[in-house]
ZAMI-345441 format. One record per residue (C-alpha): x, y, z negated; residue in one letter. Coordinates in Angstrom, 2 decimals, decimal comma, padded with zeros to 5 digits. Each point is the difference from the previous one (the first is absolute). Layout:
BEGIN
+---------+---------+---------+--------+
|       X |       Y |       Z | residu |
+---------+---------+---------+--------+
|       X |       Y |       Z |      A |
...
+---------+---------+---------+--------+
//
This chain:
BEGIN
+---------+---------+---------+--------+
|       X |       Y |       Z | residu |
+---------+---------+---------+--------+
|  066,25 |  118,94 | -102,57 |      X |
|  000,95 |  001,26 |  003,28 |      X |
|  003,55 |  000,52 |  001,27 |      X |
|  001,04 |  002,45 |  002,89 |      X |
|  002,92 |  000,33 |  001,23 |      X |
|  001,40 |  003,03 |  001,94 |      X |
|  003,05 |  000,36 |  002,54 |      X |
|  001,36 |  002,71 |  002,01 |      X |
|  003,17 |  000,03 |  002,14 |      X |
|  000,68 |  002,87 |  002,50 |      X |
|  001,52 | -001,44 |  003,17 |      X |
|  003,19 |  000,74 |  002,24 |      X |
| -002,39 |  002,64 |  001,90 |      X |
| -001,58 |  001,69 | -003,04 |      X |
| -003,43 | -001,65 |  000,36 |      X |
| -001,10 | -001,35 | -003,14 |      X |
| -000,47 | -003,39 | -000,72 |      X |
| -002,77 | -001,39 | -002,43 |      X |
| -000,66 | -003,20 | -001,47 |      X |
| -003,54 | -000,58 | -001,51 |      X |
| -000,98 | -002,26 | -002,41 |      X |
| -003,15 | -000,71 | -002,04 |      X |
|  000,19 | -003,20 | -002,02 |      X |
| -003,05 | -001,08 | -002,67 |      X |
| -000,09 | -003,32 | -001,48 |      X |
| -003,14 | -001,07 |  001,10 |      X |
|  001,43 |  000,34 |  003,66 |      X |
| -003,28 |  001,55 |  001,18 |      X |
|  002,24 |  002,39 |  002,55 |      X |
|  003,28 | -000,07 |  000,50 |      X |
|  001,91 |  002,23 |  002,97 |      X |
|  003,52 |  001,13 |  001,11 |      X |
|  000,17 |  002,43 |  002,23 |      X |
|  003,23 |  001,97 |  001,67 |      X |
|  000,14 |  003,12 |  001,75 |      X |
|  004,00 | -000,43 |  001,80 |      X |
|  002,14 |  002,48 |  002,02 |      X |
|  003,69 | -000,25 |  000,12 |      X |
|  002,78 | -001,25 |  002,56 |      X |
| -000,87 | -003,46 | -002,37 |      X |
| -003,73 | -000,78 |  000,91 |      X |
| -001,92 | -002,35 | -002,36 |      X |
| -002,99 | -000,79 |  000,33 |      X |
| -002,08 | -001,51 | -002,94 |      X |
| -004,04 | -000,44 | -000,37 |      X |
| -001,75 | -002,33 | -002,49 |      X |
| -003,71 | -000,65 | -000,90 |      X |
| -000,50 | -002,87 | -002,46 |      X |
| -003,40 | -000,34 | -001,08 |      X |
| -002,29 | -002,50 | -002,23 |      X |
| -001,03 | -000,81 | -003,60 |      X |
|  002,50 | -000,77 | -002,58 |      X |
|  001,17 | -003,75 |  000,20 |      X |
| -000,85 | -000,70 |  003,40 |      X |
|  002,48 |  000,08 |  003,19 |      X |
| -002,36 |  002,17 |  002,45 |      X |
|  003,30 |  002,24 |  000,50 |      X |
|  000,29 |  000,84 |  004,22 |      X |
|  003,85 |  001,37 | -000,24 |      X |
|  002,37 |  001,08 |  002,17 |      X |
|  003,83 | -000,04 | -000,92 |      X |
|  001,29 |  003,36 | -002,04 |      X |
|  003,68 |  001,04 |  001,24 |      X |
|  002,48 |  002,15 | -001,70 |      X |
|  003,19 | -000,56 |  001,70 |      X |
|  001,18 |  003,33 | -000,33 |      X |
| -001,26 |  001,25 | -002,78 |      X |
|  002,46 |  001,92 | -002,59 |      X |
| -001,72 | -001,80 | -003,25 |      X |
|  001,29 | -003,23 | -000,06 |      X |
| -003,13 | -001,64 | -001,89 |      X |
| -001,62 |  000,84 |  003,45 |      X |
|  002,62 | -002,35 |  002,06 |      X |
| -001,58 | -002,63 |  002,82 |      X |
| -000,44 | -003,19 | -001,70 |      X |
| -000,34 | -003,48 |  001,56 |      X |
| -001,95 | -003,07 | -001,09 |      X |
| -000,29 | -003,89 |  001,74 |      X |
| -002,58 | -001,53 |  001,50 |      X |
| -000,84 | -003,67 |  000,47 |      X |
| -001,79 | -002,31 |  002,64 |      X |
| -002,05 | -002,77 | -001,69 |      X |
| -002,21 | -002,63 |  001,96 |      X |
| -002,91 | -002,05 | -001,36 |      X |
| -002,01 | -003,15 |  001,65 |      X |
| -002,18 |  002,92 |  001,22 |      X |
|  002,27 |  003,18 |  000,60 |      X |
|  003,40 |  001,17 |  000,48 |      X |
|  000,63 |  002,85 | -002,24 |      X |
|  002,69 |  003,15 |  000,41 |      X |
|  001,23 |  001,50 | -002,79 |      X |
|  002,26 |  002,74 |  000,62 |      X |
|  001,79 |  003,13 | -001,47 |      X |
|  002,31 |  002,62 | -000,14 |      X |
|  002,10 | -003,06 |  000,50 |      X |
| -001,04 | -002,86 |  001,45 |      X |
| -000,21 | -003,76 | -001,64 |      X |
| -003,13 | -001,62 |  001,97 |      X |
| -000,36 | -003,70 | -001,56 |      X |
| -002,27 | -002,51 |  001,62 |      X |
| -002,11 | -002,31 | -001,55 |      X |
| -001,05 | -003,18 |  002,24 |      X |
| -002,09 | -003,13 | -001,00 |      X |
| -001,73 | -000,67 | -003,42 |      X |
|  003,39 | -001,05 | -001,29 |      X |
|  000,96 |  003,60 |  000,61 |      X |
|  003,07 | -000,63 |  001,71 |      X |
|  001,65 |  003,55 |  000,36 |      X |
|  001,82 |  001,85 |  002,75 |      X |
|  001,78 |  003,54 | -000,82 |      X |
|  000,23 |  002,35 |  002,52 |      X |
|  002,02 |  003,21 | -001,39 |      X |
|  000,28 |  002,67 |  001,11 |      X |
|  000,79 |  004,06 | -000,76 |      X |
| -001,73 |  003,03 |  000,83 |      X |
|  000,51 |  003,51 | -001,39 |      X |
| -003,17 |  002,03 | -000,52 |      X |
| -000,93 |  002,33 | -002,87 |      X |
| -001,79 | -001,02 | -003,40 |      X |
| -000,46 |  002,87 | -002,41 |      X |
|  001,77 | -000,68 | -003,83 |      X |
| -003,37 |  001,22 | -001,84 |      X |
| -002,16 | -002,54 |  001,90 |      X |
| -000,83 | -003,26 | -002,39 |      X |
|  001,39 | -003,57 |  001,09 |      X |
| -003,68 | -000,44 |  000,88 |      X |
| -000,48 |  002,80 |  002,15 |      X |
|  003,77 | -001,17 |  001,60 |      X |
| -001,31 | -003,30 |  000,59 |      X |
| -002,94 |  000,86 |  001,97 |      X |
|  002,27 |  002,20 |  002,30 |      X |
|  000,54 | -002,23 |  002,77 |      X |
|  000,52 |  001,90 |  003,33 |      X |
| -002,44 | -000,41 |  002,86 |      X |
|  000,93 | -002,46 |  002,24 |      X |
| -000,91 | -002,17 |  003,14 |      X |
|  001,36 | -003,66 | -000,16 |      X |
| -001,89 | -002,98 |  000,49 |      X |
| -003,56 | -000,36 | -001,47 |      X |
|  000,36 | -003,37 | -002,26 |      X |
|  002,87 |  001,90 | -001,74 |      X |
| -000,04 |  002,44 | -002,79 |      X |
|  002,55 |  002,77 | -001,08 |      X |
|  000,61 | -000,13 | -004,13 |      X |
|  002,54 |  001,33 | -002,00 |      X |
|  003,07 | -001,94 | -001,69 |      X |
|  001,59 |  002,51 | -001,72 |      X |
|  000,45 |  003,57 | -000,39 |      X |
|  001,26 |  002,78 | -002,51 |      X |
|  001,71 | -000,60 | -002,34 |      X |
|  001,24 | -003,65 |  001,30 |      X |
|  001,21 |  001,77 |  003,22 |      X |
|  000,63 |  003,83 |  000,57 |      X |
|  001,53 | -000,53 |  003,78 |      X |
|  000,90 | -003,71 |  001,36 |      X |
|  001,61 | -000,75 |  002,99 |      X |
|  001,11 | -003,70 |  000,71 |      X |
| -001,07 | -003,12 | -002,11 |      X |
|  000,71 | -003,35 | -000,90 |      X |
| -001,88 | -002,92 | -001,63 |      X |
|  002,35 | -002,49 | -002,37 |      X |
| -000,75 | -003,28 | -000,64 |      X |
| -002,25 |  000,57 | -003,02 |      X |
| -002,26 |  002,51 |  001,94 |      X |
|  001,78 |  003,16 | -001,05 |      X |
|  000,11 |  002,76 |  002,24 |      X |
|  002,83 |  002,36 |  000,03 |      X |
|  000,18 |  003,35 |  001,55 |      X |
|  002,28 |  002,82 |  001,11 |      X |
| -001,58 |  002,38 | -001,59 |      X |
|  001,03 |  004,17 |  000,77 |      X |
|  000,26 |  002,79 | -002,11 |      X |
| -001,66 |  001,89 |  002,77 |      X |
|  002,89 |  002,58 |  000,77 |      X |
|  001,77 |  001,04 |  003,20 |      X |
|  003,75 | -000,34 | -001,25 |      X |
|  003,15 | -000,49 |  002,23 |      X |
|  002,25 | -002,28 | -000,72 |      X |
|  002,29 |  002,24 | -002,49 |      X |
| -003,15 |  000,38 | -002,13 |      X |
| -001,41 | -003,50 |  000,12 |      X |
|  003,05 | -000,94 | -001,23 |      X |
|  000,36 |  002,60 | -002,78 |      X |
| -003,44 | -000,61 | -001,27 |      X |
| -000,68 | -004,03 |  000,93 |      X |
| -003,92 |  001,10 | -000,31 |      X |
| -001,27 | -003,64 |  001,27 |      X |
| -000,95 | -003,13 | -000,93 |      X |
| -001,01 | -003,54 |  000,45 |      X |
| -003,60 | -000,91 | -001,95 |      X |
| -000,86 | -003,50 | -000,29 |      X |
| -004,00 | -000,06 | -000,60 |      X |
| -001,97 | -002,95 | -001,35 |      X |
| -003,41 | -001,11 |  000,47 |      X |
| -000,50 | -002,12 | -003,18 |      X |
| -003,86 | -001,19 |  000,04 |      X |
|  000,57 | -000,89 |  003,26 |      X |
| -003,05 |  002,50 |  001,19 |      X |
|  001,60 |  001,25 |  003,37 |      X |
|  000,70 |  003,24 | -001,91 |      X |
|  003,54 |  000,71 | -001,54 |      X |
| -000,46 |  001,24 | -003,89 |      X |
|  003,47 |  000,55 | -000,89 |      X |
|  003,66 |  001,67 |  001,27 |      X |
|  003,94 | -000,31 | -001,59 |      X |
|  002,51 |  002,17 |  001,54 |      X |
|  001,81 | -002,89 |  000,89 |      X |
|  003,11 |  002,28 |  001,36 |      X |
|  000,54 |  003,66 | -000,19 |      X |
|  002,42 |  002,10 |  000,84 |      X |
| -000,09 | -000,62 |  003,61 |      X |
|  001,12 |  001,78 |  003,51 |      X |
| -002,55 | -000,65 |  001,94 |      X |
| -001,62 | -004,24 |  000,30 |      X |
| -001,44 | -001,06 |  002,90 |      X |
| -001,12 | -003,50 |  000,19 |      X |
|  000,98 | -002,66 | -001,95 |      X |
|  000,07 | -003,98 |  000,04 |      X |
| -000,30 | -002,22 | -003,16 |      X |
|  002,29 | -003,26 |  000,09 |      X |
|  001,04 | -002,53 | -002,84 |      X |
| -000,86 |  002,22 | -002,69 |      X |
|  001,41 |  003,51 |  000,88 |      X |
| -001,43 |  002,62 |  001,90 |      X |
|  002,24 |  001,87 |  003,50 |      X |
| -000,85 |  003,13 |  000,52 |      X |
|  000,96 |  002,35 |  003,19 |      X |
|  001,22 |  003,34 | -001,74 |      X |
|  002,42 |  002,13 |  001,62 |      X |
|  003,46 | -000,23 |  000,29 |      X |
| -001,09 | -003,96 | -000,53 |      X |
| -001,56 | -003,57 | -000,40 |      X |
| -000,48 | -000,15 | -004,07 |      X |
| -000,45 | -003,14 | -001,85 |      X |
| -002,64 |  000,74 | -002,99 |      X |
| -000,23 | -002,42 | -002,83 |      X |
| -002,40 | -000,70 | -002,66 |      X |
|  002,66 | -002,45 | -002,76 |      X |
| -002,34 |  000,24 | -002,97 |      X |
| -004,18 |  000,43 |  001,91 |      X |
| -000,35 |  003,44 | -001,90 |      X |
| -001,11 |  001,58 |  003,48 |      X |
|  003,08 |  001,83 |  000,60 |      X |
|  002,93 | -000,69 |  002,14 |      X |
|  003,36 | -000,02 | -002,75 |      X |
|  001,97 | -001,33 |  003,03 |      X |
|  000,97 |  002,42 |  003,41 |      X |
|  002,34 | -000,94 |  002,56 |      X |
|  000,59 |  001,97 |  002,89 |      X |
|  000,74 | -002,78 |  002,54 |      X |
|  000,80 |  001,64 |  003,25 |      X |
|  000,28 |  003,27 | -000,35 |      X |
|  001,47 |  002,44 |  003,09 |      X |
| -003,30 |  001,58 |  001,66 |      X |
| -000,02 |  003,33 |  000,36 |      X |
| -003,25 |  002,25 | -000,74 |      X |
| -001,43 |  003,58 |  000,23 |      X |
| -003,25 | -000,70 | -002,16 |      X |
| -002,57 |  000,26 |  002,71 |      X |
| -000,64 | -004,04 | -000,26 |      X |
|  001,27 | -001,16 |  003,28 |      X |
|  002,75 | -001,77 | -001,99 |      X |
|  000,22 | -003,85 | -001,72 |      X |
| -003,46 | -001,46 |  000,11 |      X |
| -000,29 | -003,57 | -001,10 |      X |
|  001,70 | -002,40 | -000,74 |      X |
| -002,36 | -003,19 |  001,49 |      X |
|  000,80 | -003,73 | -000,39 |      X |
|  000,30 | -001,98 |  003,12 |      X |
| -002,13 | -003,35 | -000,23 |      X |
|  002,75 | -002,26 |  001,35 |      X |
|  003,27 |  001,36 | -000,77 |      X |
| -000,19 |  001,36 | -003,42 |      X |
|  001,55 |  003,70 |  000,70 |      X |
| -000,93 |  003,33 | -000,49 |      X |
| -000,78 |  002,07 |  002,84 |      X |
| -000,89 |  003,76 | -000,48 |      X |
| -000,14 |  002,90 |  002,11 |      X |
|  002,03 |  003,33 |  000,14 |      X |
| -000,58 |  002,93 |  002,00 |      X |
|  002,64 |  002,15 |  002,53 |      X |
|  001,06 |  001,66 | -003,49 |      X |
|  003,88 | -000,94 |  000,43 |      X |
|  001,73 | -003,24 | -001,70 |      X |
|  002,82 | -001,32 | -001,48 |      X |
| -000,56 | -003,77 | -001,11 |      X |
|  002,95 | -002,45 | -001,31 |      X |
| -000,05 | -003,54 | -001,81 |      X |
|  000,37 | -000,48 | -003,32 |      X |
|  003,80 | -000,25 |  001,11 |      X |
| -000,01 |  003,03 |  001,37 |      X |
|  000,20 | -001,14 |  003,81 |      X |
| -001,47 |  002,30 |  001,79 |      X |
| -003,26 | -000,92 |  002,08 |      X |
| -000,81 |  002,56 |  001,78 |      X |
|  000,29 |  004,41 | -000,05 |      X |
| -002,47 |  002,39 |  002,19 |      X |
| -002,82 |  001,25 |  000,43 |      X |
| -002,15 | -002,33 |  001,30 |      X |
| -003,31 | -001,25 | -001,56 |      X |
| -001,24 | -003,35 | -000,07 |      X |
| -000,63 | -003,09 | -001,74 |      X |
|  002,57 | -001,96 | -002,37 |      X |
| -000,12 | -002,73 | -002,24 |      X |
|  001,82 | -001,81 | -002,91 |      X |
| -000,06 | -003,12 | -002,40 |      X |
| -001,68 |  000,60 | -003,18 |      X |
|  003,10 |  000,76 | -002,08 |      X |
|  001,14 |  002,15 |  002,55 |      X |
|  002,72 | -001,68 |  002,27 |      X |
|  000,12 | -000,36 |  003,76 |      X |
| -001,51 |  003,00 |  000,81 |      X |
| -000,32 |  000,69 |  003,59 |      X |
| -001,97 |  002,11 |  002,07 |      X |
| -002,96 | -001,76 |  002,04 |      X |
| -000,96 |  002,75 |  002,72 |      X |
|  000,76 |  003,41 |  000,46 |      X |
| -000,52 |  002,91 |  002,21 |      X |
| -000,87 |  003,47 |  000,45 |      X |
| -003,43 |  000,09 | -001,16 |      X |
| -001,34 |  002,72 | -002,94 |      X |
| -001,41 | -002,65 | -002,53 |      X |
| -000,50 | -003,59 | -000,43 |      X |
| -002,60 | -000,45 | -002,79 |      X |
| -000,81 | -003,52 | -000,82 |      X |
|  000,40 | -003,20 |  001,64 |      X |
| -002,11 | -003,74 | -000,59 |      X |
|  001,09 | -003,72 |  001,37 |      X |
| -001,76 | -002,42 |  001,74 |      X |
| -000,22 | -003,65 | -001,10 |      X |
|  003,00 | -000,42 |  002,76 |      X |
|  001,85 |  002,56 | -001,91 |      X |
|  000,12 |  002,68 |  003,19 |      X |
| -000,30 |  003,79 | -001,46 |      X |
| -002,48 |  002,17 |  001,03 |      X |
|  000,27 |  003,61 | -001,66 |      X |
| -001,56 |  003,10 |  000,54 |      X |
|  002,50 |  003,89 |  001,06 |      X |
| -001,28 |  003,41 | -000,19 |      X |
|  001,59 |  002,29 |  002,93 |      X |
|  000,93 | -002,81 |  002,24 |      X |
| -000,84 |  002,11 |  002,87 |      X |
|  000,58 |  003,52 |  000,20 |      X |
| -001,78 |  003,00 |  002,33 |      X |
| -002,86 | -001,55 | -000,54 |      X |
|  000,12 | -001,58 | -003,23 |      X |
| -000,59 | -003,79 | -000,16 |      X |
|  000,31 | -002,06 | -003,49 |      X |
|  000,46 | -003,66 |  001,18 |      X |
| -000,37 | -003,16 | -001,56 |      X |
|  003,39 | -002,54 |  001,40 |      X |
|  001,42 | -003,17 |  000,14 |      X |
|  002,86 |  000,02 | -001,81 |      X |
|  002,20 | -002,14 |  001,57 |      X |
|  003,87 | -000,74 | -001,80 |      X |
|  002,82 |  002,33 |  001,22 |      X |
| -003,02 |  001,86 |  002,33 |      X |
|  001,36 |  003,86 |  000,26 |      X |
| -003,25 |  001,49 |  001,13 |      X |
|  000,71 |  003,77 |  001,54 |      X |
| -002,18 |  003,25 | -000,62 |      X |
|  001,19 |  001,65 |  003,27 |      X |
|  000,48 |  003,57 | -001,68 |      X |
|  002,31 | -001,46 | -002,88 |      X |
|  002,28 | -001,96 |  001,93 |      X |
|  003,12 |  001,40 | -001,77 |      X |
| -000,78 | -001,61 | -003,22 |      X |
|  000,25 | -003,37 |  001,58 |      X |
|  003,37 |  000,72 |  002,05 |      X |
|  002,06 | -002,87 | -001,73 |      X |
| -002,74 | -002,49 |  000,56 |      X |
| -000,07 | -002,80 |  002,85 |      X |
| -003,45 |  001,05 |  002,06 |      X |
| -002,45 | -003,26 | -000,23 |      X |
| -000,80 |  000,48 |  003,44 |      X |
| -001,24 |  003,09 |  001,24 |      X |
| -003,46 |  000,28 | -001,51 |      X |
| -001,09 | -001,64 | -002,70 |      X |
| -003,74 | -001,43 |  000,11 |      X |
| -002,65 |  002,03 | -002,05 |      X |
| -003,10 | -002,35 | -001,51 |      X |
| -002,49 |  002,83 |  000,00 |      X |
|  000,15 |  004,01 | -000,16 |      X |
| -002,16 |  001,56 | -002,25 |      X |
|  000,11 |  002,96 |  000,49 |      X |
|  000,41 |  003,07 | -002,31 |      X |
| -000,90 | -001,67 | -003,03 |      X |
|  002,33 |  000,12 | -002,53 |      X |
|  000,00 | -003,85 | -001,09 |      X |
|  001,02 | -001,16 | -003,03 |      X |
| -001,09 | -003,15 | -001,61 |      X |
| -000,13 | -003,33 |  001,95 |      X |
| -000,45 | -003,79 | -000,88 |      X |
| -001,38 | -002,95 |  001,68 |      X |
| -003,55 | -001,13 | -000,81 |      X |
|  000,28 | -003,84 | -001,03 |      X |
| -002,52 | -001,06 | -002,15 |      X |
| -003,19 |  000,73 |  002,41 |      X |
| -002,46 |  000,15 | -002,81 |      X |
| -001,22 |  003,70 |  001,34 |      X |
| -000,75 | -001,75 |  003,50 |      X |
|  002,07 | -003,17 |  001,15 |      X |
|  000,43 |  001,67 |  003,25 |      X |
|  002,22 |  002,84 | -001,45 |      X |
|  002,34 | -002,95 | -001,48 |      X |
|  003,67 |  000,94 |  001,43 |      X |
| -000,93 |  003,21 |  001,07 |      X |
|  002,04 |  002,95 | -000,94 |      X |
| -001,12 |  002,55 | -002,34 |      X |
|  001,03 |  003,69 |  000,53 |      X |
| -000,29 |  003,06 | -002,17 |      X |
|  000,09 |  003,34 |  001,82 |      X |
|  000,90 |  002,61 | -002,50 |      X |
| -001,14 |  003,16 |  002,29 |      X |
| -003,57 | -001,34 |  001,16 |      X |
| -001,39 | -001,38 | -003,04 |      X |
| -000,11 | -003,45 |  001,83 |      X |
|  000,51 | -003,80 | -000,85 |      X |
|  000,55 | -001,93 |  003,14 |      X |
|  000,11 | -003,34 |  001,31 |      X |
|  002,58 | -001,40 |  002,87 |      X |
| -000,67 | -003,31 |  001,53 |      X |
|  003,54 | -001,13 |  001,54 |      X |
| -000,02 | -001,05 |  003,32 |      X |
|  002,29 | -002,28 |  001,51 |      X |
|  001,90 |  001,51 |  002,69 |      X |
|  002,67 | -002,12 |  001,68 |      X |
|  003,15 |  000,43 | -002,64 |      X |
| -001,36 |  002,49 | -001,96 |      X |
| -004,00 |  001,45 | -000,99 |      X |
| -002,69 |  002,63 |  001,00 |      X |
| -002,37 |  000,86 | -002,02 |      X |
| -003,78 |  000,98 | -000,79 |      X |
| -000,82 |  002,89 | -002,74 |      X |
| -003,34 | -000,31 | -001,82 |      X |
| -001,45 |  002,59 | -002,70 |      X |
| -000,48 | -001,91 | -003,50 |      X |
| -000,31 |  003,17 | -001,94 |      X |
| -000,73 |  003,48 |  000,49 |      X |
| -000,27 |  002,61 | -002,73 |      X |
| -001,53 |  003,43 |  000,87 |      X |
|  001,81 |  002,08 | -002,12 |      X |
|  003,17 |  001,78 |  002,00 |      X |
|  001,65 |  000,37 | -003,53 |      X |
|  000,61 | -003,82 | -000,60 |      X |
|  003,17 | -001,98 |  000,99 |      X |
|  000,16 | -003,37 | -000,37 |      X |
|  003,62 | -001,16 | -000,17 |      X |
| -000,19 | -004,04 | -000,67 |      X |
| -001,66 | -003,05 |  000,28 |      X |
|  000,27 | -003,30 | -001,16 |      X |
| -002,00 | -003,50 | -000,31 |      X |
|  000,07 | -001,98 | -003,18 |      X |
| -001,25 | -003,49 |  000,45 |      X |
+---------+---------+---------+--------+
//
């Protein structure tokens, strides 16, 4: 039996669009094929080939973004990194969990992180599992998937807990505003479990639904905080069903549009026990659980609280677009990475974050009016460039290469890149060295996080 599918969808400009697919069982041929035109463009072309039951598939990601069927949305999947005696292996997907095998005793490291590319929703878990996006990274490592659709339909920050869980922020994939994210709460938190222990995750629980929009998240003594505009939300499991019976909003006060340059976080500091998180130059209003007022503007920047929410206070702030994520070094200093730093031309920078630092964007000084200057420029670790970065986490374990061990890990969400930073010391503060881990040749991926799991 052979099943074909047929799509049309006539574009913005009146030039039709046509999706083509021929699907037999024995897998003999299989092609997509798309003919676009539009003010939209998408571009889609897929050849799998090979006898039934074996993986000789040579894909390329399928994208339907904008396409008015919704069984024809862009899907996402995770990828993992796993290392042998012999061979380092990626494994990557439409999101990104890499894990890391080292020594016989297969010791594991998790490096996770998200990328959006296409998958197509008639394609077999098979055929999605060989679709692993060509790539140049180092030669003793390998690129293999950890999960894709249905676990994950569009991930964007992760967390392991202390049983090897991963959650994720995982989208709905729609462009709402803030009025309509909060009408519809179309988000969610998955937790995902890998239980024969294979470096491959078999199984996802909606652990929280019902969601603005979570970004990041940080599992401590048994509950889950998640980043999700207007807050910091506590998420707990009471009875280990897989679902959170337990929210508590426990700062709340960040403003948001719904294009993601809001609360990202939150991340626990090695030494001092709070939660730090970022927030972009949306607009705040933050108070204590008293109601004292801590601080009102406009400014964006980094805050932090303890775990049940008291003594909030603000860490840094300034002028910049969009502080993403931050990571601690043994020491405890904060190193974080800011899209739109620099303006005219662009520069996304990766900082010291150093406590009550207000760190200027010279083009926005109005939002930081009511703010004592630090001095009268801040220093800047390293500049980018127009990259768009997004994830970030320090590289501790060294099991990829003990060289890389303290080396920052960078995820640029507009260049399909995974970088590496080696800090230099620099009198008071750092310079830095950028290095290309990963580089995926396909201009419709984004990777948006990454993360180590030793």
């Amino acid at each position: 039996m052979v099943r074909q599918t047929f799509l049309s969808v006539i574009g913005e400009s009146g030039v039709k669009q046509t999706f083509l697919s021929v699907i037999g069982e024995s897998g003999v041929k299989q092609t997509f094929l798309s003919v676009f035109g539009g003010r939209n463009r998408q571009e889609c072309l897929c050849h799998f080939g090979g006898e039934h039951g074996k993986a000789n598939f040579k894909p390329n990601y399928l994208g339907f973004q904008n396409c008015s069927d919704p069984e024809y949305s862009e899907l996402i999947s995770v990828y993992s990194i796993v290392t042998t005696p012999s061979k380092t292996r990626f494994m990557l997907g439409r999101d990104w969990a890499r894990r890391v095998r080292r020594s016989a005793l297969a010791r594991r490291t998790w490096v996770a992180l998200t990328l959006l590319c296409g998958a197509a929703p008639w394609i077999s878990t098979e055929a999605r599992a060989a679709q692993v996006p060509g790539a140049v990274f180092p030669a003793d490592l390998e690129l293999i998937v950890a999960a894709a659709p249905p676990l994950v339909t569009h991930p964007i920050m992760v967390c392991f807990d202390d049983r090897g869980r991963l959650f994720v922020g995982d989208a709905a994939g729609l462009n709402l505003r803030r009025k309509e994210l909060e009408e519809q709460l179309p988000n969610r938190v998955l937790m995902l479990e890998d239980r024969d222990d294979d470096g491959v995750f078999d199984r996802s629980t909606v652990f929280a639904d019902k969601m603005t929009f979570p970004q990041g998240a940080a599992w401590l003594d048994g509950s889950l905080y998640v980043a999700s505009p207007p807050g910091i939300w506590k998420l707990t499991d009471t009875n280990d069903d897989g679902v959170a019976d337990q929210r508590e909003m426990i700062v709340g006060g960040f403003d948001y549009d719904g294009n993601a340059a809001d609360v990202h976080g939150p991340f626990l500091h090695p030494t001092n026990g709070r939660l730090y998180w970022c927030h972009g130059r949306k607009g705040h209003k933050v108070v204590q659980k008293d109601g004292t007022l801590v601080h009102e503007g406009k400014a964006s920047g980094i805050w932090s609280c303890r775990p049940d929410g008291s003594e909030v206070q603000w860490h840094s702030l300034g002028s910049m677009d969009n502080p993403v994520e931050v990571d601690f070094t043994p020491e405890g200093d904060m190193f974080g990475v800011v899209n739109l730093y620099y303006n005219q031309p662009r520069g996304d920078t990766l900082m010291l974050w150093l406590y009550g630092g207000v760190y200027e964007l010279p083009d926005q000084l109005a939002v930081m009016a009511d703010l004592p200057l630090s001095r009268e420029r801040m220093p800047v670790v390293h500049n980018y460039g127009h990259v768009a970065v997004s994830g970030s986490t320090f590289y501790r374990s060294g099991a990829m290469n003990p060289e890389w061990k303290g080396d920052m890990l960078v995820t640029f969400f507009n260049t399909q890149k995974v970088v590496r930073t080696k800090l230099i010391p620099a009198g008071s503060t750092f310079t830095a060295t950028e290095h290309e881990l990963l580089k995926i040749n396909d201009p419709d991926v984004h990777l948006t996080d990454v993360i180590e799991d030793a």
